[in-house]
C-alpha positions in Angstrom: -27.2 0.3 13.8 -24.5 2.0 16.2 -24.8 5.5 16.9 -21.5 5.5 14.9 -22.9 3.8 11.7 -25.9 5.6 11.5 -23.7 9.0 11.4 -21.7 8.0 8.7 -24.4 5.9 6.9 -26.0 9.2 5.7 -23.1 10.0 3.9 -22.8 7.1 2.1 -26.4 6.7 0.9 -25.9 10.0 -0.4 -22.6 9.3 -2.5 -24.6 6.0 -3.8 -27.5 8.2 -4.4 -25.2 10.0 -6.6 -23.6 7.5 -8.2 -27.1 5.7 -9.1 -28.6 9.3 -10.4 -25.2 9.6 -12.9 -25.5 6.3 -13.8 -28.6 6.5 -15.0 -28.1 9.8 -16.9 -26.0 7.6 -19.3 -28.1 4.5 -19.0 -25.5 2.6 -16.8 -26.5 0.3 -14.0 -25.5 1.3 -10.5 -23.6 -1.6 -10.5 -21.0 -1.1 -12.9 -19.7 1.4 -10.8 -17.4 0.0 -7.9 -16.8 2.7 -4.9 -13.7 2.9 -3.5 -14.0 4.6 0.1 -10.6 6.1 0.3 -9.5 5.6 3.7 -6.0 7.3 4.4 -5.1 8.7 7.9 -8.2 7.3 9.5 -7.8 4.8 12.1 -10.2 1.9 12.7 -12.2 3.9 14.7 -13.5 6.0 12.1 -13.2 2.9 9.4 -15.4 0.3 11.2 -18.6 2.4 11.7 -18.5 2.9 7.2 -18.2 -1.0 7.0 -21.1 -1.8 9.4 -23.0 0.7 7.4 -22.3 -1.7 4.0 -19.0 -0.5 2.4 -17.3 -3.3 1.7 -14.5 -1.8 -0.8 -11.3 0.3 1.0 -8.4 2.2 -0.8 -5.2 3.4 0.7 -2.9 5.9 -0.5 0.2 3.9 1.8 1.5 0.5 2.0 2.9 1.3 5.4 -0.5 2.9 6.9 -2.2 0.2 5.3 0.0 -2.6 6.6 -0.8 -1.3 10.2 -4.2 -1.0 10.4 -6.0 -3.7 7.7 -4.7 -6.9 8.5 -6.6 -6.9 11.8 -9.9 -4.7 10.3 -9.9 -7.8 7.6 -9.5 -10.7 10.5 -12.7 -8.7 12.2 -14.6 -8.3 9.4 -14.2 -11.0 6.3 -15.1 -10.4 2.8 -13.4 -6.4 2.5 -11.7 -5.7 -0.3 -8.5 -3.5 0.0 -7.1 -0.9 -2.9 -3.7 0.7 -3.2 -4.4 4.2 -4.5 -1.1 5.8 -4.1 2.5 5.8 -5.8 3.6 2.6 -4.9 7.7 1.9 -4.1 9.3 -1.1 -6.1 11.0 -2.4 -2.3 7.1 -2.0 -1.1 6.1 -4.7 -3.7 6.2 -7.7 -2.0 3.8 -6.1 1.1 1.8 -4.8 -1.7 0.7 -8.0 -3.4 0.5 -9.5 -0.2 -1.7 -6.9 1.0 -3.9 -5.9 -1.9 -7.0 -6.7 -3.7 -6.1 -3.5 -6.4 -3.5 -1.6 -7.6 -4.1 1.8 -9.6 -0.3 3.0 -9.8 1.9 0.9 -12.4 3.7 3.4 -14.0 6.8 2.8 -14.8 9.1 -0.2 -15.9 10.7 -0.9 -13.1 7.6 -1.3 -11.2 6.0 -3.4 -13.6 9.4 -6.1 -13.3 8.6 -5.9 -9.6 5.0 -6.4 -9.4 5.2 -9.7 -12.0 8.0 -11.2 -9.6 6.1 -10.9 -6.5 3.0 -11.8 -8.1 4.9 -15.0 -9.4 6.2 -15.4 -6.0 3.2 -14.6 -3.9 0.8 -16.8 -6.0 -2.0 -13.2 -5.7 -3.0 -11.5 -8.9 -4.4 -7.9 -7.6 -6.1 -6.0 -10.2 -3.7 -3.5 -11.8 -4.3 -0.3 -13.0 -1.7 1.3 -15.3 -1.9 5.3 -13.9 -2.1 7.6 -16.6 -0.6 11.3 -16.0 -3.0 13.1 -18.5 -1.7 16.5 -17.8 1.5 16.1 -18.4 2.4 17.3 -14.7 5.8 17.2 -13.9 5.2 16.5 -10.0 2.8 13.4 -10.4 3.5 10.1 -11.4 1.6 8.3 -14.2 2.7 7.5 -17.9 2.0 10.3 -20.0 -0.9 10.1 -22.7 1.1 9.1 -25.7 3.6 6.3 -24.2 0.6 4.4 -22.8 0.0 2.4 -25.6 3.6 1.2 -25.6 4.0 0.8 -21.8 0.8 -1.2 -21.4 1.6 -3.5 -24.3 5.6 -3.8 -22.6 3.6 -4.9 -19.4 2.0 -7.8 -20.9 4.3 -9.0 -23.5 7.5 -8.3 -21.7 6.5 -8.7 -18.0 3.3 -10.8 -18.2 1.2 -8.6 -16.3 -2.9 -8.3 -16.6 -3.5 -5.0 -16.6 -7.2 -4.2 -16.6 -7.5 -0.7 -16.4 -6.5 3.2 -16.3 -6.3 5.2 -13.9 -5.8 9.3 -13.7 -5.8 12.2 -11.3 -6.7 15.4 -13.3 -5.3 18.7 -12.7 -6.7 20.4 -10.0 -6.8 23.4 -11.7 -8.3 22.0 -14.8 -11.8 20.8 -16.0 -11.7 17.0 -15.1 -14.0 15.9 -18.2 -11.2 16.6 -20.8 -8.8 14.2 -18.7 -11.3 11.6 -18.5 -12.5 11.6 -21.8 -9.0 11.0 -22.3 -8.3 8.1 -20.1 -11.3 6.0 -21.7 -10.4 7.0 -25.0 -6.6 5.2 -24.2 -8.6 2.5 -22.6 -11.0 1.8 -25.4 -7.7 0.9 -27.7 -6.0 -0.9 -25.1 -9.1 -3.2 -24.8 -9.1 -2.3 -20.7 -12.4 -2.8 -19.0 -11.6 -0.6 -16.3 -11.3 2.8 -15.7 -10.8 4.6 -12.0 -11.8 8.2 -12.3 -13.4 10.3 -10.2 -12.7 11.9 -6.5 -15.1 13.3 -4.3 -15.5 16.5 -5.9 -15.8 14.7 -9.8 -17.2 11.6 -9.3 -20.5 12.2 -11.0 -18.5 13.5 -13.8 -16.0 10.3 -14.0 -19.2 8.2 -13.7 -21.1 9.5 -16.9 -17.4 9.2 -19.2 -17.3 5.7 -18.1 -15.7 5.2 -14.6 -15.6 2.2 -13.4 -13.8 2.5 -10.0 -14.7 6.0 -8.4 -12.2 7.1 -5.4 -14.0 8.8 -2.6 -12.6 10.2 0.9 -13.9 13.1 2.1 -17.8 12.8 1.2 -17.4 9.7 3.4 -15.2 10.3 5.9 -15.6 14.4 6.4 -12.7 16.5 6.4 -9.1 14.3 6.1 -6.9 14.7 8.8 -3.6 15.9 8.9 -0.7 13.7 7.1 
């Protein structure tokens, strides 16, 4: 192992350590629980030492940034797999499904006629995530709480999308449990298997109300750099 790997392997065996532990306060296995390193800002400098130290799993907040640096990390190192994190654009949706593996934003009906042409088009069915704005927070995206039911169900009847699961972003100023409680409750009606929850400072939390995808940056990667 590099000198590079082994300073961000310790890190990482510490978030897996800590996603094992929650896991097994609830009786989960480890594996149920898919990390997400959330890579945004960092070049591959700073991205190639975490996948020599076994992450294989990579999310993005950009299509743009992601564009520019993934497409030759994935040529150098086969079998990654790449998550869109962030608010995706309906004229980024062609790069999108050409580009990802996952996508935790659909919320909203415009994207969701976008995303089932390109994926008609483009042959690739990512993994989509309808986002769920739980608090009601004028400044975020998401569907709110109590239109989810109806957007999810216009998703698959009218636009023949596959959504398996929610995703949410608490308030920051706000107990996460509440908000993910929440999310698996919509979930558990909407017959979803997956649910991504959970940041670096919640994870643990996300984990033991049933997270299935948990999204973490800056327990990985240190402090984030400037946008």
């Amino acid at each position: 192992m590099s000198a590079d790997s082994a300073t961000v392997a310790s890190p990482l065996v510490k978030v897996r350590a800590e996603i094992a532990r929650a896991c097994r306060t609830v009786g989960r296995d480890p594996a149920s629980v898919t990390l997400v390193a959330i890579a945004k800002t960092f070049g591959a400098k700073a991205i190639e030492p975490v996948i020599a130290a076994g992450q294989k799993v990579f999310g993005e907040n950009r299509v743009q940034e992601a564009a520019a640096k993934w497409p030759a990390l994935t040529a150098r190192h086969p079998g990654l797999e790449l998550h869109l994190v962030g608010s995706l654009q309906s004229n980024k949706t062609r790069e999108a499904v050409a580009l990802f593996d996952a996508i935790h934003s659909v919320d909203r009906e415009s994207l969701a006629a976008a995303l089932a042409k390109e994926i008609a088009r483009e042959g690739r069915k990512p993994t989509l995530f309808v986002e769920v704005n739980t608090g009601a927070e004028p400044q975020k995206a998401g569907v709110l709480p109590e239109e989810t039911d109806a957007f999810i169900a216009r998703c698959r009847e009218q636009h023949g999308l596959a959504i398996a699961g929610l995703m949410c972003i608490p308030p920051v100023d706000e107990a996460p449990a509440p908000h993910f409680a929440l999310t698996a409750k919509i979930a558990r009606r909407n017959r979803l298997p997956l649910l991504s929850m959970g940041m670096s400072a919640d994870f643990t939390t996300a984990i033991e109300l049933g997270a299935t995808h948990v999204r973490v940056g800056t327990a990985i990667f240190g402090a984030r750099k400037s946008e």
